[in-house]
C-alpha positions as CSV (number, residue, x, y, z in Angstrom):
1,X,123.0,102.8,103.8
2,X,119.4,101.6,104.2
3,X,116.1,102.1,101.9
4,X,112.9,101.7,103.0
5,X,110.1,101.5,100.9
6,X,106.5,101.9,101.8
7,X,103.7,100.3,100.0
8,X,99.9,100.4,101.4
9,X,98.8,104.0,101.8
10,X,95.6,105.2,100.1
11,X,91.9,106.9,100.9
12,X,89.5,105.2,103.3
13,X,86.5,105.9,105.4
14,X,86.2,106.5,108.5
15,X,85.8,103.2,110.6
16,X,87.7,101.2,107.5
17,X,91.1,99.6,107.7
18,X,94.5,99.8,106.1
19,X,97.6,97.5,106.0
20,X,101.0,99.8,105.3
21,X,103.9,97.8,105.0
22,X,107.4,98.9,104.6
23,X,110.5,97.1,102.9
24,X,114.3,97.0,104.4
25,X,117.0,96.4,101.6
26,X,119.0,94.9,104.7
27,X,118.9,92.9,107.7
28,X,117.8,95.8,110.7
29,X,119.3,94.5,114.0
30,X,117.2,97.3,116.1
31,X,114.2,98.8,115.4
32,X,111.4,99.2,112.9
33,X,108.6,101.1,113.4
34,X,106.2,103.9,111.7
35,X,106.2,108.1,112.3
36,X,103.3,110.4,110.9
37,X,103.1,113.9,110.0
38,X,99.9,115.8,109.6
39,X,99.9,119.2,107.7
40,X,101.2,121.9,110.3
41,X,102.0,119.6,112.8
42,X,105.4,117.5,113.5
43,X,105.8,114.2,112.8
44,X,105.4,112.0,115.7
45,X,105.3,108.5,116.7
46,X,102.9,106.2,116.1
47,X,104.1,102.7,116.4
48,X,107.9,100.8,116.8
49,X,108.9,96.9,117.4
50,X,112.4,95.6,117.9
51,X,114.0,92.8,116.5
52,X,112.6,90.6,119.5
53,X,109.2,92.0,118.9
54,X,108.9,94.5,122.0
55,X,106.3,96.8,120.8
56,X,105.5,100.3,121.4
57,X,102.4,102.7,120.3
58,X,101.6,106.0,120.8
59,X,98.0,106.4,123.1
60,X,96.5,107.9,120.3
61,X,96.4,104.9,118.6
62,X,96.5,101.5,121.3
63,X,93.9,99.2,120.5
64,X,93.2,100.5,116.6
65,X,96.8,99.8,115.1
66,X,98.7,96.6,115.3
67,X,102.5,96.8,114.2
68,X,104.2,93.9,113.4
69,X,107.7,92.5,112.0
70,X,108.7,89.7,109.6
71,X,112.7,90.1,110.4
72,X,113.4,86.8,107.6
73,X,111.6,89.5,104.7
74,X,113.1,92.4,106.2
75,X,109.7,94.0,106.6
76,X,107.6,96.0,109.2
77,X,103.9,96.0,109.2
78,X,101.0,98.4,110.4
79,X,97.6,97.3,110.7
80,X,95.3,99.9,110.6
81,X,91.6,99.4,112.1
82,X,89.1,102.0,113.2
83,X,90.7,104.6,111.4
84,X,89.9,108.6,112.2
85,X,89.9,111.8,110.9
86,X,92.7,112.6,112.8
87,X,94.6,109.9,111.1
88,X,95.1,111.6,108.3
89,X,98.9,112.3,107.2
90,X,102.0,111.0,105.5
91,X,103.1,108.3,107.5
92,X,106.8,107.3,107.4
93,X,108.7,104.2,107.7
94,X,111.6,104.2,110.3
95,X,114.5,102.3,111.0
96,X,117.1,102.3,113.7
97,X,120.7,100.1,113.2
98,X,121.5,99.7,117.0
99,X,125.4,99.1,116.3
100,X,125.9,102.2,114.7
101,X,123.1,104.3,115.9
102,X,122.1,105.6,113.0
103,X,118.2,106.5,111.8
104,X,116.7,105.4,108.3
105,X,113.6,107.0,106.8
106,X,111.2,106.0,104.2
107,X,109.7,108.4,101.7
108,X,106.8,108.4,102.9
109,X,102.7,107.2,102.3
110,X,99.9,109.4,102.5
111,X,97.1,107.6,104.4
112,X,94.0,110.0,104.3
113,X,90.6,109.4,106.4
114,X,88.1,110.8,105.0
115,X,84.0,110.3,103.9
């Protein structure tokens, strides 16, 4: 087994910035990355990274969010910048073990946008 824990979430203003990060209690030999659900919506994607650092982001959010990995700490990283409105929502940390094919999730950190 695999917990995640996710630190970072909060309240900001539109325009402002946040910085989640999200703890492995393992080495993850695959890939990290970050989901979000908004109320009454399903969670989707919004950022992953392998082990090499091959990133991926959902459109909604290229050129505003930044993901990164520190794979000695165990930990994935998700600059926030420019942040919206439609930002707002509980944003999960995910993790995929490659050998075994098996999906981790983090409890979760609200991040909401808001004046």
């Amino acid at each position: 087994q695999v917990q995640l824990v996710e630190f970072g979430g909060g309240l900001v203003q539109p325009g402002g910035s946040l910085r989640l990060s999200c703890a492995a209690s393992r080495t993850i030999s695959g890939t990290m990355g970050w989901y979000r659900q908004a109320p009454g919506k399903e969670r989707e994607l919004v950022a992953t990274i392998t082990t090499s650092g091959i990133t991926d982001y959902a459109d909604s959010v290229k050129g505003r969010f930044t993901i990164s990995r520190d794979n000695a700490k165990n930990t994935v990283y998700l600059q926030m910048n420019g942040l919206k409105p439609e930002d707002t929502a509980v944003y999960y940390c995910y993790a995929r073990i490659w050998i075994i094919a098996t999906n981790f999730w983090g409890q979760g950190t609200q991040v909401t946008v808001s004046s």
